[in-house]
ZAVOMI-36745 format. One record per atom (N, C-alpha, C, O): x, y, z; residue in one letter; residue number from 1; atom name; chain. Coordinates in Angstrom, 2 decimals, always signed. Last residue first. Layout:
% residues N
<pt <X Y Z> "A" NUM "CA" "A">
...
% end
This chain:
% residues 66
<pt <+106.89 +84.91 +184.25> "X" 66 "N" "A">
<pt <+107.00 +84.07 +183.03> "X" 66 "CA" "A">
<pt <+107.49 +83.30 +182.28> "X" 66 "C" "A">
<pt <+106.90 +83.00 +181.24> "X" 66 "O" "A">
<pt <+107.52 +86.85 +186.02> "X" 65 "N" "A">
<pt <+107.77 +85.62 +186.22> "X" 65 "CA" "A">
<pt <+107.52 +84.80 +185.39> "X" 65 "C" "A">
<pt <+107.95 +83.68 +185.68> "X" 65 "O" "A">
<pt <+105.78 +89.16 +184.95> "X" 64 "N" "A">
<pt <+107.12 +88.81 +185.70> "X" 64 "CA" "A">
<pt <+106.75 +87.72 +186.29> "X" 64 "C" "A">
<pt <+105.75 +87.62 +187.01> "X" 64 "O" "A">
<pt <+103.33 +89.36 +182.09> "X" 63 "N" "A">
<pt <+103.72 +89.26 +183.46> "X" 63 "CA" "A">
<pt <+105.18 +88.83 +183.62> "X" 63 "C" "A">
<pt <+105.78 +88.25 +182.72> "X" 63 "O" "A">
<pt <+103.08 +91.49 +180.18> "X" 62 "N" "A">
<pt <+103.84 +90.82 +180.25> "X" 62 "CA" "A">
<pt <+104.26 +90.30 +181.45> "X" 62 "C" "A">
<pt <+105.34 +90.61 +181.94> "X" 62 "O" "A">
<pt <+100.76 +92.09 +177.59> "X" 61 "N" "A">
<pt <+100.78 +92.15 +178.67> "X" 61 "CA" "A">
<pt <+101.94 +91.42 +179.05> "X" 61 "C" "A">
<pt <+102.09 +90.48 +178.27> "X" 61 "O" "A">
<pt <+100.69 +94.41 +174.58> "X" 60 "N" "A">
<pt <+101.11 +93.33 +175.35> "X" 60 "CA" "A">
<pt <+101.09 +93.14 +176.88> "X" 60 "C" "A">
<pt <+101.44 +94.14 +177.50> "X" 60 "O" "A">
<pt <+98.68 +96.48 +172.86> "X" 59 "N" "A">
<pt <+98.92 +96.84 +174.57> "X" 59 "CA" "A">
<pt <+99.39 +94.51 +174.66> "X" 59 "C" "A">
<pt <+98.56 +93.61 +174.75> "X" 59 "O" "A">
<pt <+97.44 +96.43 +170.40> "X" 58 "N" "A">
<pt <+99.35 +96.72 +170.80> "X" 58 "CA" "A">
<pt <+99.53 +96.93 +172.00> "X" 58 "C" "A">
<pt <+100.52 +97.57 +172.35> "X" 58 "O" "A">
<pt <+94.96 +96.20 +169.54> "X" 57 "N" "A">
<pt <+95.64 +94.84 +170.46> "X" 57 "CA" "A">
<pt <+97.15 +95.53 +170.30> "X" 57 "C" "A">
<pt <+98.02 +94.72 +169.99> "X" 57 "O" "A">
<pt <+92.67 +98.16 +168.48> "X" 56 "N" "A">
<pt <+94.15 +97.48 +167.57> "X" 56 "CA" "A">
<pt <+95.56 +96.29 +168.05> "X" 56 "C" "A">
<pt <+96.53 +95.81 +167.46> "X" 56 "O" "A">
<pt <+91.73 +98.56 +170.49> "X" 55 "N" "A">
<pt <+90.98 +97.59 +169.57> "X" 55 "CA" "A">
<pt <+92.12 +97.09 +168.27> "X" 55 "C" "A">
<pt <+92.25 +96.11 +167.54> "X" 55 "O" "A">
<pt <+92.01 +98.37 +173.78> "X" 54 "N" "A">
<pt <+92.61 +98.63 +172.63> "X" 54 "CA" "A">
<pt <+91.88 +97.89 +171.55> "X" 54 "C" "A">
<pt <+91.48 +96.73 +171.70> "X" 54 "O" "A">
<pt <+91.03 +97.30 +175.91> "X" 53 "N" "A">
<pt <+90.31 +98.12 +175.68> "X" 53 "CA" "A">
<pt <+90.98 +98.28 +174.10> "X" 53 "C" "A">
<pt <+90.13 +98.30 +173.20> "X" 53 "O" "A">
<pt <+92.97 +95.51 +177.35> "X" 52 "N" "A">
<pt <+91.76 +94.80 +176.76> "X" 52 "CA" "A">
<pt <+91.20 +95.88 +175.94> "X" 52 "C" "A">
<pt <+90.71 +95.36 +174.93> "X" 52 "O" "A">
<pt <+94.59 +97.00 +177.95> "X" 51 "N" "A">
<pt <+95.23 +96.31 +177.23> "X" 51 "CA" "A">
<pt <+93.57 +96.05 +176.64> "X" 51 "C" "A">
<pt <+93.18 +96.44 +175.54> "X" 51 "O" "A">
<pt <+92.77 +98.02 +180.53> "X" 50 "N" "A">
<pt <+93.17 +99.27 +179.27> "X" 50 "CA" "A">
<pt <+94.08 +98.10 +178.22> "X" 50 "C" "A">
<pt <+94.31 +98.83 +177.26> "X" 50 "O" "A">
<pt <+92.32 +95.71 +181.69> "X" 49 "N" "A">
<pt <+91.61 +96.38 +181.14> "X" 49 "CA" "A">
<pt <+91.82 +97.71 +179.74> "X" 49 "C" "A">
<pt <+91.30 +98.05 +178.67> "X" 49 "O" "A">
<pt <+95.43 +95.42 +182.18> "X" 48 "N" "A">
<pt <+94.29 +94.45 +181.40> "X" 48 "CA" "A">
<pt <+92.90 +95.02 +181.24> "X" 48 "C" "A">
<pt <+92.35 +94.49 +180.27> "X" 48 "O" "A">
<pt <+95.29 +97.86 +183.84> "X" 47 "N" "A">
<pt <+96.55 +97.46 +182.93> "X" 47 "CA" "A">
<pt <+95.41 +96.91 +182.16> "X" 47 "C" "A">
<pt <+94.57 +97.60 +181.59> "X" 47 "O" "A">
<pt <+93.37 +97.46 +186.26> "X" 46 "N" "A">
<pt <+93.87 +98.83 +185.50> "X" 46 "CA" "A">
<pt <+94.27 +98.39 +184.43> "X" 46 "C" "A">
<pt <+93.33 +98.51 +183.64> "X" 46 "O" "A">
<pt <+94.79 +95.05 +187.89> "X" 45 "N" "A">
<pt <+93.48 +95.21 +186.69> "X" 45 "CA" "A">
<pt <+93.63 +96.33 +185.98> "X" 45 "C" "A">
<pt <+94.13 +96.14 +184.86> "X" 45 "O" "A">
<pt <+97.01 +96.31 +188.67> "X" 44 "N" "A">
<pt <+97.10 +95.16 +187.71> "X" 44 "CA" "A">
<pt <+95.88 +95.13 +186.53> "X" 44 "C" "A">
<pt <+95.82 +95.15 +185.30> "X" 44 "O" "A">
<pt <+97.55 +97.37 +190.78> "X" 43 "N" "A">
<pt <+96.98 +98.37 +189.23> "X" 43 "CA" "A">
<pt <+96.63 +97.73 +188.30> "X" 43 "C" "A">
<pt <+96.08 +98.15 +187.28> "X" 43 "O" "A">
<pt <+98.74 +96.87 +192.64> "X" 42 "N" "A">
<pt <+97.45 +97.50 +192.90> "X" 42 "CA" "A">
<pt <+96.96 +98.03 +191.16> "X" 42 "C" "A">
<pt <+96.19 +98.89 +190.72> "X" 42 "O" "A">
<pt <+102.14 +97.91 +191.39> "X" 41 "N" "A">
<pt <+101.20 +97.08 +192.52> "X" 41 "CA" "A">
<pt <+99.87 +97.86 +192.69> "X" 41 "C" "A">
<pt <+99.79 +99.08 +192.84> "X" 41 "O" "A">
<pt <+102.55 +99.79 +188.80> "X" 40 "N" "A">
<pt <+102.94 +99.47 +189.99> "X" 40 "CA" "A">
<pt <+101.64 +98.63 +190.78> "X" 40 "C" "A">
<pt <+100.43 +98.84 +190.66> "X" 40 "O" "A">
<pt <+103.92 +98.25 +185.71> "X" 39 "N" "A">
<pt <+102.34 +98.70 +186.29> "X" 39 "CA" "A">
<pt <+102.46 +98.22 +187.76> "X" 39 "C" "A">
<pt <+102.48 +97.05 +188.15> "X" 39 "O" "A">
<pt <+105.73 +100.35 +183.60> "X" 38 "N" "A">
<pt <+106.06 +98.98 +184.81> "X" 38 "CA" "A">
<pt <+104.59 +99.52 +185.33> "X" 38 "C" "A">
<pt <+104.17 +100.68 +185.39> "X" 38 "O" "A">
<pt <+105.36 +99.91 +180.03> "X" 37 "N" "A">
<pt <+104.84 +100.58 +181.46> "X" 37 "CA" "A">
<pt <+104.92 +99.65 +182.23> "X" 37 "C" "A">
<pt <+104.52 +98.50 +182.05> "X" 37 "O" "A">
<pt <+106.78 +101.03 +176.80> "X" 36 "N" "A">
<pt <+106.70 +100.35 +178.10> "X" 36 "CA" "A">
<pt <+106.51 +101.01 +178.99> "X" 36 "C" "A">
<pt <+106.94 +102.14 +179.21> "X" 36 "O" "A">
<pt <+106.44 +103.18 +175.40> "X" 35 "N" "A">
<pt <+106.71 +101.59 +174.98> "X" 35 "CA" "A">
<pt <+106.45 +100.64 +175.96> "X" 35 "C" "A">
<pt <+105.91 +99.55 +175.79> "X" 35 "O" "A">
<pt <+103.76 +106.22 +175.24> "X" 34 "N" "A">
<pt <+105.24 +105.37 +175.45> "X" 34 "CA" "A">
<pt <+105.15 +103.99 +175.34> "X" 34 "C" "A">
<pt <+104.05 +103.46 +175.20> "X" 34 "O" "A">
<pt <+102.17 +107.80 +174.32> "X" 33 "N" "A">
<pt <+103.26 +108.41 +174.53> "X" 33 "CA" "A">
<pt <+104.63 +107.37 +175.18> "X" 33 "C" "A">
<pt <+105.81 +107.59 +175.45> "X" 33 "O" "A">
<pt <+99.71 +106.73 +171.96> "X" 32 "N" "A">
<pt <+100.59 +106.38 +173.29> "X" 32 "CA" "A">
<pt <+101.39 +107.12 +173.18> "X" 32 "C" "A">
<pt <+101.67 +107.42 +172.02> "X" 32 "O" "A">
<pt <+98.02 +109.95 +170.88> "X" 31 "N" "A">
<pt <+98.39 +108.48 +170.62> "X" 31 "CA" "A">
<pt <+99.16 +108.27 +171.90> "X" 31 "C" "A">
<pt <+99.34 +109.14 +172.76> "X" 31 "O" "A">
<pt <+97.14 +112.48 +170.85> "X" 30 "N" "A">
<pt <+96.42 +111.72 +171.25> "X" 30 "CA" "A">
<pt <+96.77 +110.29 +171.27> "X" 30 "C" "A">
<pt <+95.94 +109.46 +171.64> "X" 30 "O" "A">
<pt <+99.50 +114.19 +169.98> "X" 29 "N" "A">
<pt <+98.27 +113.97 +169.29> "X" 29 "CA" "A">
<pt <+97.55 +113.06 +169.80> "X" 29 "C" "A">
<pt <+97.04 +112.52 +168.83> "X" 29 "O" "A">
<pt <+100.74 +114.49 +172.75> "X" 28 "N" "A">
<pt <+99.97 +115.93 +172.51> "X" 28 "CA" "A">
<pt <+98.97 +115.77 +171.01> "X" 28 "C" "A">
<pt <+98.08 +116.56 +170.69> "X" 28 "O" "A">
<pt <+100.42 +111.16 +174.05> "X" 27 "N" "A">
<pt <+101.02 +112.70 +173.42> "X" 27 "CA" "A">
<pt <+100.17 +113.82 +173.41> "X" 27 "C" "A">
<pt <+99.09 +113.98 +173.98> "X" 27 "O" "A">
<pt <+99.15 +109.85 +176.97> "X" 26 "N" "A">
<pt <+99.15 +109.90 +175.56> "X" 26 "CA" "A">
<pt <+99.98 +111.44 +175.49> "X" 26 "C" "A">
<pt <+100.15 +112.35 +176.30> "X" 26 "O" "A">
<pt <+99.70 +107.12 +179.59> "X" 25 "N" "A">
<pt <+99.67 +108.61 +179.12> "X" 25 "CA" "A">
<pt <+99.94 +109.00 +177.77> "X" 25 "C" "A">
<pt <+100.96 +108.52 +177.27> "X" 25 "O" "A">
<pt <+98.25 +104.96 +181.11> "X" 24 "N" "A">
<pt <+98.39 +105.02 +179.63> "X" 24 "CA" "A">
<pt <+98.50 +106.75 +179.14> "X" 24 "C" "A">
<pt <+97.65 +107.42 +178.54> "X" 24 "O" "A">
<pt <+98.12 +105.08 +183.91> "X" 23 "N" "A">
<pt <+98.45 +104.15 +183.69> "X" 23 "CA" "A">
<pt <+98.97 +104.22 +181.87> "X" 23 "C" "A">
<pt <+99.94 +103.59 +181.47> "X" 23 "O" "A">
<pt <+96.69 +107.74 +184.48> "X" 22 "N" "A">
<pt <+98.12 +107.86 +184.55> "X" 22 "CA" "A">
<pt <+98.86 +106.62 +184.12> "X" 22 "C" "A">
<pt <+100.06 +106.74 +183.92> "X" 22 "O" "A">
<pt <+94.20 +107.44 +182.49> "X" 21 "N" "A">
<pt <+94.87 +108.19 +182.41> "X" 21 "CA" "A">
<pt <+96.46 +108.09 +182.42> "X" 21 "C" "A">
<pt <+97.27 +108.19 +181.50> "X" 21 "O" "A">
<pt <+92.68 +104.82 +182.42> "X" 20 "N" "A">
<pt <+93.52 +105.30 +183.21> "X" 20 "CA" "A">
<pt <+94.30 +106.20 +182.55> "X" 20 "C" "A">
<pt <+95.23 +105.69 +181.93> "X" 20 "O" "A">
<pt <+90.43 +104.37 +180.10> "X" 19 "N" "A">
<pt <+90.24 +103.20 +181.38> "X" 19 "CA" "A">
<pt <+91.41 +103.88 +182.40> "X" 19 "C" "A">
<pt <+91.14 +103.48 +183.54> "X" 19 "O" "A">
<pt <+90.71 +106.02 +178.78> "X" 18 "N" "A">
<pt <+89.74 +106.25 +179.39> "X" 18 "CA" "A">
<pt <+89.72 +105.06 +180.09> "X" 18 "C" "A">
<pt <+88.71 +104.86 +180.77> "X" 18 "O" "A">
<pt <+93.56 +104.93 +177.32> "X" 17 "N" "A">
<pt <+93.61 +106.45 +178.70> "X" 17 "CA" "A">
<pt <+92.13 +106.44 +179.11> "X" 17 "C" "A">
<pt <+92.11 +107.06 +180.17> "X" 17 "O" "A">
<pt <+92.70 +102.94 +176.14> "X" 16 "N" "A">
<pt <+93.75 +102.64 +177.01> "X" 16 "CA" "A">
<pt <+93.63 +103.61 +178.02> "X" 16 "C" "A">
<pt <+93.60 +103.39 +179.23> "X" 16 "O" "A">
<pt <+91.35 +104.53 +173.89> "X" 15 "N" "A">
<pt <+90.31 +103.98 +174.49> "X" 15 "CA" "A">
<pt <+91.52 +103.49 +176.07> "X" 15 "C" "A">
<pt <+91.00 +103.77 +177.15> "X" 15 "O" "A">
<pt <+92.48 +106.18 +171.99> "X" 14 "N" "A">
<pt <+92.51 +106.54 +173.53> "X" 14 "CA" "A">
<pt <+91.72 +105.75 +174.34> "X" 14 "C" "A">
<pt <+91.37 +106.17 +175.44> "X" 14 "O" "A">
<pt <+92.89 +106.32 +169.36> "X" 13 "N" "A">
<pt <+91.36 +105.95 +170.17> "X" 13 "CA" "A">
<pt <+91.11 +106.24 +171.06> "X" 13 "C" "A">
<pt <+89.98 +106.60 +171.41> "X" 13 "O" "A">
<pt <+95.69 +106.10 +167.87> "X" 12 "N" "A">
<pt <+94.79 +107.05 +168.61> "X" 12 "CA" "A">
<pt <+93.32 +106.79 +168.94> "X" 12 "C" "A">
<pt <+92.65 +107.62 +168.33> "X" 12 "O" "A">
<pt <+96.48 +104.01 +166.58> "X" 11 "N" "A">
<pt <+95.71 +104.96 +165.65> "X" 11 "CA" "A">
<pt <+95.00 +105.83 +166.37> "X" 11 "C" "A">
<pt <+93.97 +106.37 +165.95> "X" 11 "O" "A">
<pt <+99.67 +102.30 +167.01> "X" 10 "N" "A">
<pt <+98.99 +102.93 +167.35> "X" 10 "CA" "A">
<pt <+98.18 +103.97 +166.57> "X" 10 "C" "A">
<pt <+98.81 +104.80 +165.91> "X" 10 "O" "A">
<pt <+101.93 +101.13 +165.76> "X" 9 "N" "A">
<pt <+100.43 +100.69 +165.06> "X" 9 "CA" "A">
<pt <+99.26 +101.39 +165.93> "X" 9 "C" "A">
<pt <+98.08 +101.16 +165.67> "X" 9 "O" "A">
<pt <+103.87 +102.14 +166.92> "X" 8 "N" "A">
<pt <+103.87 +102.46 +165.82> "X" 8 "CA" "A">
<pt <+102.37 +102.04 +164.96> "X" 8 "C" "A">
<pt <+101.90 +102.49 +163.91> "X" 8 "O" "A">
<pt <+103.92 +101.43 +169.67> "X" 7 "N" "A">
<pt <+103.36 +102.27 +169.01> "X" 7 "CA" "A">
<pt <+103.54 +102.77 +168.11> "X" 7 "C" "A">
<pt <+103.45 +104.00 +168.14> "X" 7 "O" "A">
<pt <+102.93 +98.66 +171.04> "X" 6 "N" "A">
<pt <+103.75 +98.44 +169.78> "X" 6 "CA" "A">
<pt <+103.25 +99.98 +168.91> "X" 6 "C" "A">
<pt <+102.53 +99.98 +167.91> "X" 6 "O" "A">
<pt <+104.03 +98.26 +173.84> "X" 5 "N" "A">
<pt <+103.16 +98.90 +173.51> "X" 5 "CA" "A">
<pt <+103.78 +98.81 +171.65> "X" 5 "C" "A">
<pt <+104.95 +98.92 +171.29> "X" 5 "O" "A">
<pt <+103.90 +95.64 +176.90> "X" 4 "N" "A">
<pt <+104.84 +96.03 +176.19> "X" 4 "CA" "A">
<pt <+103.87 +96.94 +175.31> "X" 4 "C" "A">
<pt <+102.71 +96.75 +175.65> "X" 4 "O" "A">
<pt <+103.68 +96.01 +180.21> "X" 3 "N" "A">
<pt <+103.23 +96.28 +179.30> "X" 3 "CA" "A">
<pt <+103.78 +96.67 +178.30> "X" 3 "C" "A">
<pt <+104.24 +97.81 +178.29> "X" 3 "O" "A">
<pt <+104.72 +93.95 +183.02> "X" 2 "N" "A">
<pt <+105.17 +95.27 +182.29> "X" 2 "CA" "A">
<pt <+103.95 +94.78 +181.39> "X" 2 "C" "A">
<pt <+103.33 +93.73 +181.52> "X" 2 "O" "A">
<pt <+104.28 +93.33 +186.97> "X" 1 "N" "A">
<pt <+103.69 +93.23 +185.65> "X" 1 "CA" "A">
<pt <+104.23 +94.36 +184.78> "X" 1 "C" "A">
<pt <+104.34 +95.49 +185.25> "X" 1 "O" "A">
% end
């Protein structure tokens, strides 16, 4: 599974890092610190939850094999 991140519409909430920290690591202002996340095995929920958590929806989910 990837996660695509559209952070330019990112407004900092962090709501993505209180569902996982290492799954959604933020900058030093509090916004995503990155575009894409390969979400290693076992994490899946992790992911969709912190995708779900966003209220501005820029957490894409992108399963492999699609």
């Amino acid at each position: 599974m990837k996660l695509r991140i559209d952070k330019a519409k990112c407004v900092g909430n962090a709501r993505c890092a209180a569902v996982s920290e290492e799954l959604f690591p933020l900058d030093e202002d509090g916004y995503i610190a990155v575009e894409q996340i390969d979400v290693p095995a076992g994490k899946e929920g992790l992911a969709r939850r912190g995708a779900r958590a966003c209220p501005e929806r820029i957490i894409i989910i992108e399963d492999e094999g699609q």
